[in-house]
KETI-720341 format. One record per residue: residue number from 1; x, z, y of N, C-alpha, C in turn. Coordinates in steps of 0.05 Angstrom, whole numbers. Example, Ala and Ser with C-alpha at 12.3 -4.5 7.8 and 13.67 -1.06 7.14 Angstrom:
BEGIN
ATOM, 1, 264, 156, -114, 246, 156, -90, 264, 156, -66 .
ATOM, 2, 257, 142, -45, 273, 143, -21, 258, 157, 1 .
END
This chain:
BEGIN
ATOM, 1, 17, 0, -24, 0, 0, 0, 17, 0, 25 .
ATOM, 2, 36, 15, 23, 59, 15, 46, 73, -7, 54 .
ATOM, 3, 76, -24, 29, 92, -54, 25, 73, -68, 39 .
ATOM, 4, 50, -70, 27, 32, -91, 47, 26, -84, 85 .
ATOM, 5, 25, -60, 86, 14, -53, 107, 43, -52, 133 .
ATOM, 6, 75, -72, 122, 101, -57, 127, 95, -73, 159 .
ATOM, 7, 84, -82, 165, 81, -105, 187, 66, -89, 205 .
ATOM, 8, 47, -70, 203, 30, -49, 219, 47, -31, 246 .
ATOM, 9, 30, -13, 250, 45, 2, 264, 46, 26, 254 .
ATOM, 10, 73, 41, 251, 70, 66, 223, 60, 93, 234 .
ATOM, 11, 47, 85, 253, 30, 111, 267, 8, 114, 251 .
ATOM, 12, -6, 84, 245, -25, 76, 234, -26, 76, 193 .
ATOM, 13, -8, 77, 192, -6, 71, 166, 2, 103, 158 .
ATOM, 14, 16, 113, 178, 23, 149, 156, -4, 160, 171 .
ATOM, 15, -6, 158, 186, -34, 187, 197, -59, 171, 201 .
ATOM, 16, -62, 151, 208, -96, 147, 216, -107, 139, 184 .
ATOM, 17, -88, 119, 175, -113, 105, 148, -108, 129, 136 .
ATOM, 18, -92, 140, 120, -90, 160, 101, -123, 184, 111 .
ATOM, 19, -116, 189, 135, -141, 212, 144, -173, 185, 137 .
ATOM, 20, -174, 159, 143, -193, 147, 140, -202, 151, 116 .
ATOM, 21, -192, 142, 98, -192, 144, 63, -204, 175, 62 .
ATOM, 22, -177, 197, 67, -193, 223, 62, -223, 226, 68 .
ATOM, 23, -232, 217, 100, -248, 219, 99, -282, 207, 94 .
ATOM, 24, -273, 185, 79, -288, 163, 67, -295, 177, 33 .
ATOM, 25, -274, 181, 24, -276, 203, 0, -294, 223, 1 .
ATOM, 26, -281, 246, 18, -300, 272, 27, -328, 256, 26 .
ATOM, 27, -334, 241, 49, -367, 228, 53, -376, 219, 21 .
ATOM, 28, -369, 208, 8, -382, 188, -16, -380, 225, -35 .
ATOM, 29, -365, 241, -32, -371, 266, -48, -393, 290, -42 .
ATOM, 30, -398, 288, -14, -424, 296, -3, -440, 282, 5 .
ATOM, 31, -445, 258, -12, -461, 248, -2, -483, 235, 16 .
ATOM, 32, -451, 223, 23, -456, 211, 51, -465, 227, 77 .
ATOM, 33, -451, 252, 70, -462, 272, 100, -439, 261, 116 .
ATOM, 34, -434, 244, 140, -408, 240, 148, -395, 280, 162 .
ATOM, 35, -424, 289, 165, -409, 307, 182, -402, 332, 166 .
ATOM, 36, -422, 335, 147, -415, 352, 120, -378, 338, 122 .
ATOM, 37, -370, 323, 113, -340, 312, 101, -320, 319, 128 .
ATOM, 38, -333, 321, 158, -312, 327, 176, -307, 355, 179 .
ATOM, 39, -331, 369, 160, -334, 401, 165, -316, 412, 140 .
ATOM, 40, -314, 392, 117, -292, 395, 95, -273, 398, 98 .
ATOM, 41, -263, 375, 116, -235, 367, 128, -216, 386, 135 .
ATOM, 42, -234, 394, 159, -225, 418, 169, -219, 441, 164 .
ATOM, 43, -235, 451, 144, -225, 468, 125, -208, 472, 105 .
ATOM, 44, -197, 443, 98, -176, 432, 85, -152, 434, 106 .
ATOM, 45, -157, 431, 126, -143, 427, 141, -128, 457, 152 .
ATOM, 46, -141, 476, 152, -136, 498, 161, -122, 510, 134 .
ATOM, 47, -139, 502, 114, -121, 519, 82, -90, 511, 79 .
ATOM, 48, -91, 483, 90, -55, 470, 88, -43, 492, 110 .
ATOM, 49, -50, 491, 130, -30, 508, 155, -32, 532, 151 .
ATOM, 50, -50, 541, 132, -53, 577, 132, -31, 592, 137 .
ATOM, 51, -5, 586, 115, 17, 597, 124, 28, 603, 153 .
ATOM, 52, 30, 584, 162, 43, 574, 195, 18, 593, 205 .
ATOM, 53, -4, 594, 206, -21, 605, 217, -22, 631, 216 .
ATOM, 54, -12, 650, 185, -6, 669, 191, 19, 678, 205 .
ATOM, 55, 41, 664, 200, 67, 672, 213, 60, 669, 250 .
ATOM, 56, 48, 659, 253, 42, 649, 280, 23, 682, 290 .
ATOM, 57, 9, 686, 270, 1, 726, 273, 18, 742, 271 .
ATOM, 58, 39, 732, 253, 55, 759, 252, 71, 757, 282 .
ATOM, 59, 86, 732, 284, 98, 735, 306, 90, 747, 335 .
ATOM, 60, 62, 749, 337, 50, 746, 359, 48, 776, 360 .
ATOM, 61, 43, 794, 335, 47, 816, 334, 77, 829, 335 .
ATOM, 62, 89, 810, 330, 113, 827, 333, 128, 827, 363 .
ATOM, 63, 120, 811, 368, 129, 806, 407, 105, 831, 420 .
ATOM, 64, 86, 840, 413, 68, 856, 420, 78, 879, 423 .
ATOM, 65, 97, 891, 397, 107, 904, 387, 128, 922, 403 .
ATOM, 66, 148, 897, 414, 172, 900, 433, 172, 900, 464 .
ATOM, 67, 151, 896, 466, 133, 902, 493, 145, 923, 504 .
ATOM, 68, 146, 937, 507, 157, 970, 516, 192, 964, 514 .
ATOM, 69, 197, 949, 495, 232, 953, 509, 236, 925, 518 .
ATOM, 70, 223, 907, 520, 228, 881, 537, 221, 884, 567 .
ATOM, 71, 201, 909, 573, 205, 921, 598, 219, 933, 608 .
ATOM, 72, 230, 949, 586, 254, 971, 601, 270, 942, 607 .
ATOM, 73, 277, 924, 601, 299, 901, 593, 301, 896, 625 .
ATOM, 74, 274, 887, 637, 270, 881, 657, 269, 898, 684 .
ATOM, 75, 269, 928, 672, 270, 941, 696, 308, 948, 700 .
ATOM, 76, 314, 947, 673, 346, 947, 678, 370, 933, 687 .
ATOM, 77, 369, 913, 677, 385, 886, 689, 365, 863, 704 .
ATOM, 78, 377, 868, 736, 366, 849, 753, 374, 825, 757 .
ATOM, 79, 406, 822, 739, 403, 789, 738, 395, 777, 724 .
ATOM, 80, 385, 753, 725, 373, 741, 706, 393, 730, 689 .
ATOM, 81, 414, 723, 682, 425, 713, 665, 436, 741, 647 .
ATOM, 82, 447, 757, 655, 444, 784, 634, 422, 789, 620 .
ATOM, 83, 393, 793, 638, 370, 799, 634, 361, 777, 612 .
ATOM, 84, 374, 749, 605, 357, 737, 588, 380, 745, 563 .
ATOM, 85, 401, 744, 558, 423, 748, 538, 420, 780, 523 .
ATOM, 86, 403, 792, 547, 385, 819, 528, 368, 815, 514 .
ATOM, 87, 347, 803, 526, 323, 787, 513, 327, 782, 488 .
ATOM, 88, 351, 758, 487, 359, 742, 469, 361, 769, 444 .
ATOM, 89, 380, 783, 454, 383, 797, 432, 367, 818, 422 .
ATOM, 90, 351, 825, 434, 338, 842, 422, 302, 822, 409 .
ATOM, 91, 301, 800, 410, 295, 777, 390, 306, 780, 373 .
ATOM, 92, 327, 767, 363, 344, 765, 345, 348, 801, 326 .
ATOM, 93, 351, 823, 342, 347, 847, 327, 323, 847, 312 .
ATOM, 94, 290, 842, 325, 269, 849, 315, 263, 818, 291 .
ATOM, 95, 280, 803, 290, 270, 781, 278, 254, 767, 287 .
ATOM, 96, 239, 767, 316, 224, 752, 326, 231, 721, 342 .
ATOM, 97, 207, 711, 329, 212, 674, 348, 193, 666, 361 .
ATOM, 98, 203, 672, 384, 174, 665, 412, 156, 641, 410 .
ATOM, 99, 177, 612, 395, 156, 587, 389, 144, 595, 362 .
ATOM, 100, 140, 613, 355, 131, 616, 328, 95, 610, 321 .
ATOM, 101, 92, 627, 361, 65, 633, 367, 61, 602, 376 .
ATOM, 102, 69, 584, 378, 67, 560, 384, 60, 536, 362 .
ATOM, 103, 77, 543, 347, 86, 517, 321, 56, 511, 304 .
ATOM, 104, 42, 523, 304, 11, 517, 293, -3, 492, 305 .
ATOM, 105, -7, 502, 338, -18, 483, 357, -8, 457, 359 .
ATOM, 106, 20, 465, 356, 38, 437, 359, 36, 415, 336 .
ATOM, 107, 33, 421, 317, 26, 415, 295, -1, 401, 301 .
ATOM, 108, -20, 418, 307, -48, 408, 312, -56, 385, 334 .
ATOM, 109, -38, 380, 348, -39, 353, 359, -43, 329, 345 .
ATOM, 110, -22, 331, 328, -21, 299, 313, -41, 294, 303 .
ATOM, 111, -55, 316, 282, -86, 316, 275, -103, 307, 293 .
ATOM, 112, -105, 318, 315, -118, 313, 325, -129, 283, 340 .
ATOM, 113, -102, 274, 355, -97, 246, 359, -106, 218, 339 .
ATOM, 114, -99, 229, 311, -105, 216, 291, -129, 216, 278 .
ATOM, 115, -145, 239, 283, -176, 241, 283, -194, 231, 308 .
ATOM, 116, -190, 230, 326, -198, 221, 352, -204, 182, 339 .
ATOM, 117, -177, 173, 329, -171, 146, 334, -183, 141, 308 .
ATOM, 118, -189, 161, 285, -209, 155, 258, -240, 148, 265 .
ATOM, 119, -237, 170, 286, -273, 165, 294, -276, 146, 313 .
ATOM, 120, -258, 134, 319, -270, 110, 346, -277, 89, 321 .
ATOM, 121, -250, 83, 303, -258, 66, 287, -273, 68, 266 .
ATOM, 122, -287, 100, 252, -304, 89, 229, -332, 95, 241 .
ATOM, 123, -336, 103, 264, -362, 118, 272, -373, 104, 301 .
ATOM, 124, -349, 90, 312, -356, 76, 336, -370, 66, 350 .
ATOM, 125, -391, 55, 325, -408, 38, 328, -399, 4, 338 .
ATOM, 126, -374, -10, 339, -368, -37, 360, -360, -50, 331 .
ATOM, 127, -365, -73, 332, -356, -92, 309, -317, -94, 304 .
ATOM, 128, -315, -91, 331, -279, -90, 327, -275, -64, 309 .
ATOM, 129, -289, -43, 311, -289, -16, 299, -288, -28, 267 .
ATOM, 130, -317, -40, 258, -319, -43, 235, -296, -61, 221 .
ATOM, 131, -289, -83, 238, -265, -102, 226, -240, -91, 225 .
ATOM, 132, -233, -69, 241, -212, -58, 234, -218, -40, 198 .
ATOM, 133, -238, -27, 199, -241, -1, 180, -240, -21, 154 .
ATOM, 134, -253, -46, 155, -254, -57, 131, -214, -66, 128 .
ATOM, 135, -206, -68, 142, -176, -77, 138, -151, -47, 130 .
ATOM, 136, -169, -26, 132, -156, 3, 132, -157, 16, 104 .
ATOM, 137, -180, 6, 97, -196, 25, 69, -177, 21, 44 .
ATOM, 138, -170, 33, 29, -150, 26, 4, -161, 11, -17 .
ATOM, 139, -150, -3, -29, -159, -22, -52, -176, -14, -67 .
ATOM, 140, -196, 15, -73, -226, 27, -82, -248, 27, -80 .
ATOM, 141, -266, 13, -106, -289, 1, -94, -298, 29, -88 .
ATOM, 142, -291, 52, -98, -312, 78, -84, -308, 86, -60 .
ATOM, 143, -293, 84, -51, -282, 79, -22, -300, 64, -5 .
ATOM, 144, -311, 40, -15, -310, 13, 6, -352, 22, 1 .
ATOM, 145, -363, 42, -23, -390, 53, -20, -397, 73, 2 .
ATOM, 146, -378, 80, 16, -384, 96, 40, -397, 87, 64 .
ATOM, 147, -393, 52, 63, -391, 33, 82, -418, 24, 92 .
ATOM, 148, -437, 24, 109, -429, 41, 127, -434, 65, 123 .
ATOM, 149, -431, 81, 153, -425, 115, 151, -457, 126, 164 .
ATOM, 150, -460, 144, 157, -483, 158, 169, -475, 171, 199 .
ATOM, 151, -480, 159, 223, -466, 160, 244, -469, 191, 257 .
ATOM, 152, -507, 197, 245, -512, 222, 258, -511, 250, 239 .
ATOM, 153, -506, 274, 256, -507, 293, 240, -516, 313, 254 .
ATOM, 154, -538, 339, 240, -559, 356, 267, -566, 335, 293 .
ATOM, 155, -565, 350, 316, -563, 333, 335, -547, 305, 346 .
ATOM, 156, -522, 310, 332, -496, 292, 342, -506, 267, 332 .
ATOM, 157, -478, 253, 352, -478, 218, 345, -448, 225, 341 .
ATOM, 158, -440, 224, 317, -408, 233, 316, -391, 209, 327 .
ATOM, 159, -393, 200, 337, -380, 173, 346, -380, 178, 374 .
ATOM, 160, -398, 194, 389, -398, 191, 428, -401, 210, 428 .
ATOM, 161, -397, 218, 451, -396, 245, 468, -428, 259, 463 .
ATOM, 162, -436, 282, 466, -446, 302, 461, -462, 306, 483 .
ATOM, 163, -490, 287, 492, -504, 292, 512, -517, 309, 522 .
ATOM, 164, -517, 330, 508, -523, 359, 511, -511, 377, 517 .
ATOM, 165, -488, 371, 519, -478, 394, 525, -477, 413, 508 .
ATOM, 166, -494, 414, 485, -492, 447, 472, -453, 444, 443 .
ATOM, 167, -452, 420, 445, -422, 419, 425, -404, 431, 449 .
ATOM, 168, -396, 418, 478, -383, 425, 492, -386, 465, 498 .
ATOM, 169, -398, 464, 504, -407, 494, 501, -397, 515, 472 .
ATOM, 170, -405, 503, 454, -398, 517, 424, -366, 515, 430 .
ATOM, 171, -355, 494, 435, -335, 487, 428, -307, 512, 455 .
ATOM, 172, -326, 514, 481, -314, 531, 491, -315, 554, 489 .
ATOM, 173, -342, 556, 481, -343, 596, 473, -319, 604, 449 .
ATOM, 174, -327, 588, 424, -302, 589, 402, -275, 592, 411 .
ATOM, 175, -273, 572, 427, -236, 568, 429, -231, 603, 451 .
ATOM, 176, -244, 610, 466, -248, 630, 477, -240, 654, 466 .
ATOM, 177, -259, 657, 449, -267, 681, 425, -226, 676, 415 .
ATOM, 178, -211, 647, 399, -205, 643, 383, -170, 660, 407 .
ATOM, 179, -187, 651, 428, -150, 658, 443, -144, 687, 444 .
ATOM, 180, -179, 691, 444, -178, 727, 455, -167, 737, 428 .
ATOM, 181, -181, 733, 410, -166, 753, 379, -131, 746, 374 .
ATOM, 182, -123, 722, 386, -96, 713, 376, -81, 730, 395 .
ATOM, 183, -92, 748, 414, -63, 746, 439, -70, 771, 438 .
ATOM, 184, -43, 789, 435, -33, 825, 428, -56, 833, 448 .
ATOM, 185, -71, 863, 439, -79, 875, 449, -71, 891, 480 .
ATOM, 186, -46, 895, 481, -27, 897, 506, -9, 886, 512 .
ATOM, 187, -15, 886, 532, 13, 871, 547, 38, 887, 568 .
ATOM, 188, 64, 886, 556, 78, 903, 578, 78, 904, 604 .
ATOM, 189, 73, 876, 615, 80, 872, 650, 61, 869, 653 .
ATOM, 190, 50, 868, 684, 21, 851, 690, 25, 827, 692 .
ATOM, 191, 49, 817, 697, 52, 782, 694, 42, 777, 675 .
ATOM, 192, 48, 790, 652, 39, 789, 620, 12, 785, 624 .
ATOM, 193, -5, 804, 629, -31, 807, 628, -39, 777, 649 .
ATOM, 194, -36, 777, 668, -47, 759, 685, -44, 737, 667 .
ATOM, 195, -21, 733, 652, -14, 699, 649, -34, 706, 618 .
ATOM, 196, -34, 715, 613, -61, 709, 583, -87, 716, 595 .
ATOM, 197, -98, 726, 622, -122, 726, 620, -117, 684, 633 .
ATOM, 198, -104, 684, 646, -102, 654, 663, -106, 639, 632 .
ATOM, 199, -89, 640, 607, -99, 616, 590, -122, 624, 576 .
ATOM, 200, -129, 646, 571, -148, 660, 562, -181, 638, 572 .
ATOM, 201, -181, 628, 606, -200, 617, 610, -194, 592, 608 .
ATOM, 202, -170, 585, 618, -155, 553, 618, -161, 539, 598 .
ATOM, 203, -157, 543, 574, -159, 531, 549, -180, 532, 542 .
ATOM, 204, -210, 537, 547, -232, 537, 532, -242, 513, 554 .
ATOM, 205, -239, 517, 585, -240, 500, 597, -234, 477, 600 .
ATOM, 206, -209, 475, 592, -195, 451, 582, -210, 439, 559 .
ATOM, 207, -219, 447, 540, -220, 434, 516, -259, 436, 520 .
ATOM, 208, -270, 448, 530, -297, 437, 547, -295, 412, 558 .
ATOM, 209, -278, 400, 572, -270, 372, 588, -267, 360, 573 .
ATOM, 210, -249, 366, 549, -246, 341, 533, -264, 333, 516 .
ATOM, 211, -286, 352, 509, -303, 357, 487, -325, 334, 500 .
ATOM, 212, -324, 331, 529, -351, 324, 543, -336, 290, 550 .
ATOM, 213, -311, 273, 535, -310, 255, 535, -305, 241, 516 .
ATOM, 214, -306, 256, 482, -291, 248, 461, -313, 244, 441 .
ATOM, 215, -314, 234, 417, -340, 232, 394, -343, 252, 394 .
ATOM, 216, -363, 271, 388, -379, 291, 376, -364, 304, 354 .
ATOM, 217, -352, 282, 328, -335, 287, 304, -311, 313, 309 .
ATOM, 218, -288, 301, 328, -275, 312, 342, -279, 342, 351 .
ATOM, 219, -300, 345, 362, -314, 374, 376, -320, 385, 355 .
ATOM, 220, -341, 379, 340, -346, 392, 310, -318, 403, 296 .
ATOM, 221, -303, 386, 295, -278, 392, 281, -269, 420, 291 .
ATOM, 222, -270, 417, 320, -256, 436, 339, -263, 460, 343 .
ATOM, 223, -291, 470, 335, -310, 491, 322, -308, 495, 300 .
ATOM, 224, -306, 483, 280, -312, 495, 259, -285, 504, 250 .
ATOM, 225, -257, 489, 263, -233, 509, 273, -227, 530, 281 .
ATOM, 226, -241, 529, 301, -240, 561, 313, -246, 583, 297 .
ATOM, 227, -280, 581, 296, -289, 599, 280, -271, 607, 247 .
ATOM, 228, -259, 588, 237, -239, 595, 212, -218, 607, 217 .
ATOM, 229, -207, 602, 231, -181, 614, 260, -199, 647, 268 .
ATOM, 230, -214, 650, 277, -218, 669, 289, -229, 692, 250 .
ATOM, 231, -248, 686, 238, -243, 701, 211, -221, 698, 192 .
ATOM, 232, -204, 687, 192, -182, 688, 190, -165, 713, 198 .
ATOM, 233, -163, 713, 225, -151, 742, 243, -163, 762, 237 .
ATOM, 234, -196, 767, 232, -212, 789, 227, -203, 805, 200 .
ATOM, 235, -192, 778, 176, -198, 799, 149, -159, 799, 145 .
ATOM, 236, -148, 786, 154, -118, 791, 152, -108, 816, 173 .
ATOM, 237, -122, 827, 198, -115, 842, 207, -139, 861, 214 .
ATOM, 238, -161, 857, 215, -181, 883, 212, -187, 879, 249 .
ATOM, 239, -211, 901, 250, -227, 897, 272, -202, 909, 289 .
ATOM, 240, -177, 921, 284, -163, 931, 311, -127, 908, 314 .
ATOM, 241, -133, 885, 292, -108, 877, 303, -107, 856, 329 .
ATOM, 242, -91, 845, 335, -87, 841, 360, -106, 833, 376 .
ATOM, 243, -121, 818, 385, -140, 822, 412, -168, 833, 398 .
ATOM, 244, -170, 838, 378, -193, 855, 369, -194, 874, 379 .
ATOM, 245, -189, 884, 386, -188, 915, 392, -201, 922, 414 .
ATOM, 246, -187, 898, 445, -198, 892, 457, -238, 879, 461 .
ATOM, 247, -231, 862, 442, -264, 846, 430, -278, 865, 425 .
ATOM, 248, -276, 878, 408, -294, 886, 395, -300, 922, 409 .
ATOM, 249, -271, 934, 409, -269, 959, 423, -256, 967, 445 .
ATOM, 250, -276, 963, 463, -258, 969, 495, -245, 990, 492 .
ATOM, 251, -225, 995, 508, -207, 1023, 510, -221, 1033, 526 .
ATOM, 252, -226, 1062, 530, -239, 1073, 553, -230, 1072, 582 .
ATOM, 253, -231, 1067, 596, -229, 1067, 630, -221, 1100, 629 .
ATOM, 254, -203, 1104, 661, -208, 1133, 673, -230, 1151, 676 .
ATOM, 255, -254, 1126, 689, -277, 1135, 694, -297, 1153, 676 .
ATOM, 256, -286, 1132, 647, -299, 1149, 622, -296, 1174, 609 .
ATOM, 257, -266, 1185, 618, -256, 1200, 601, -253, 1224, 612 .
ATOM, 258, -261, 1214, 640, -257, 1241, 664, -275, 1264, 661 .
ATOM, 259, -262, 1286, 665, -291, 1311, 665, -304, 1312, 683 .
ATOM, 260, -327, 1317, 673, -351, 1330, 681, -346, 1339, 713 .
ATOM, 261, -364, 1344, 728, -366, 1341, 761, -357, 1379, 766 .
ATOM, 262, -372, 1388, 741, -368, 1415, 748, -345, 1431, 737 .
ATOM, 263, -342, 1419, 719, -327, 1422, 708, -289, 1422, 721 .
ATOM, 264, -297, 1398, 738, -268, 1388, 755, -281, 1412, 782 .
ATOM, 265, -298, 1421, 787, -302, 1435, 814, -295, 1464, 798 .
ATOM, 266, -300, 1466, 791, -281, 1495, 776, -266, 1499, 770 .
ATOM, 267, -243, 1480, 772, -220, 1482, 755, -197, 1481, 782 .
ATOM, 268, -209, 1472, 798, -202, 1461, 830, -206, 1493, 843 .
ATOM, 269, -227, 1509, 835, -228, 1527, 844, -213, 1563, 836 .
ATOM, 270, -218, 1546, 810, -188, 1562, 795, -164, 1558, 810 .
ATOM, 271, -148, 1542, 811, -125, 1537, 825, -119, 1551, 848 .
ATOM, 272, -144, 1542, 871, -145, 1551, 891, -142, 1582, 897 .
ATOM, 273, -158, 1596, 872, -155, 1627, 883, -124, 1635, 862 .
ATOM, 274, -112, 1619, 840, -95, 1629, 835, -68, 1620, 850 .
ATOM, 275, -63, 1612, 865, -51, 1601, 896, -57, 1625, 909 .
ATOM, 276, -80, 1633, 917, -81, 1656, 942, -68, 1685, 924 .
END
């Protein structure tokens, strides 16, 4: 298949057809649900990265962890070129790798790009769509029974954008939910804090925008990600590991914990006469 196809472009030949086929398969195994097979996918998809996905928790916990002496780090050495060669090392002591919390996402691009460019062509709806998919599909007549696809699924047209609004929406509440459980329950500095509540909204925002110009397929994918991503974090670390704790159990405020009115007026008044 690679010999014939050597004339292509190998963007096309390692990531888009291979994902076409997969998901031409999935469909002819659920019977023809196209969206049942993208809701498969994805879950296939998340079982391959599980690893990376947990190391990408542990790491995130373990930078959580060192929080308290990566501040002292900073309140100690005011140059910055000392100040990072501390850093460095006390990384390297805890075993921690800052892109660690990264390498998942990064990963998840290519998927992504390559599912985007699956659904223009099997779900498109444009005849160029269909003349390409028929030139993509692998030499199997079970393959070539999927043909055509069942375009809709619930509400969606998995092929165009999401005129409702309610995928864009799912798709930002999830990614939301999915940043808040991934990112340590504290943060040492307030730069810290500021810069994760800033992606904390950025990224659900962001991926609302994109959700409201891309097939439906895509967005679905992108939910039913999250949500695996986000129970995922719940049963590998429990309702208090990293932004759970937060989610689920606020810390109490001053306000909450403060005594009683009379309690502080008596105690004030204690003082006062044991002073005189």
């Amino acid at each position: 298949m690679l010999v014939a196809s050597s004339g292509r472009n190998p963007w096309d030949v390692l990531f888009i057809d291979p994902m076409i086929n997969i998901l031409l398969l999935l469909n002819n195994v659920f019977l023809g649900y196209f969206g049942v097979a993208i809701i498969v996918f994805t879950v296939l998809m998340r079982v391959v990265t599980l690893p990376l996905t947990l190391r990408q928790y542990q790491s995130t916990r373990a930078l959580s962890a060192i929080q308290p002496r990566l501040q002292e780090i900073q309140k100690k050495y005011k140059d910055p070129r000392r100040r990072q060669e501390e850093t460095l090392k006390l990384y390297r002591e805890a075993g921690v790798n800052p892109l660690g919390c990264l390498l998942p996402m990064l990963i998840q691009f290519p998927v992504w790009i390559a599912l985007y460019r699956a659904l223009v062509v099997m779900v498109g709806g444009t005849p160029e769509g269909m003349v390409s998919l028929a030139g993509r599909i692998y030499p199997w007549a079970y393959l070539y029974e999927a043909v055509p696809l069942r375009q809709r699924f619930l509400w969606l047209h998995l092929g165009r954008p999401d005129v409702t609004f309610i995928l864009p929406i799912l798709v930002g509440i999830t990614t939301w939910i999915q940043q808040k459980v991934s990112t340590p329950s504290s943060a040492a500095t307030r730069e810290q804090q500021q810069m994760n509540q800033m992606l904390n909204w950025m990224m659900p925002l962001m991926f609302v925008w994109i959700t409201l110009a891309v097939p439906s397929g895509l967005g679905l994918y992108w939910v039913v990600s999250n949500i695996i991503g986000v129970v995922t974090s719940y049963f590998v670390y429990g309702s208090r590991g990293l932004g759970w704790r937060q989610l689920l159990l606020p810390q109490p405020t001053a306000r909450t914990v403060s005594q009683p009115k009379g309690k502080r007026e008596g105690h004030v008044k204690g003082r006062s006469r044991s002073n005189r």
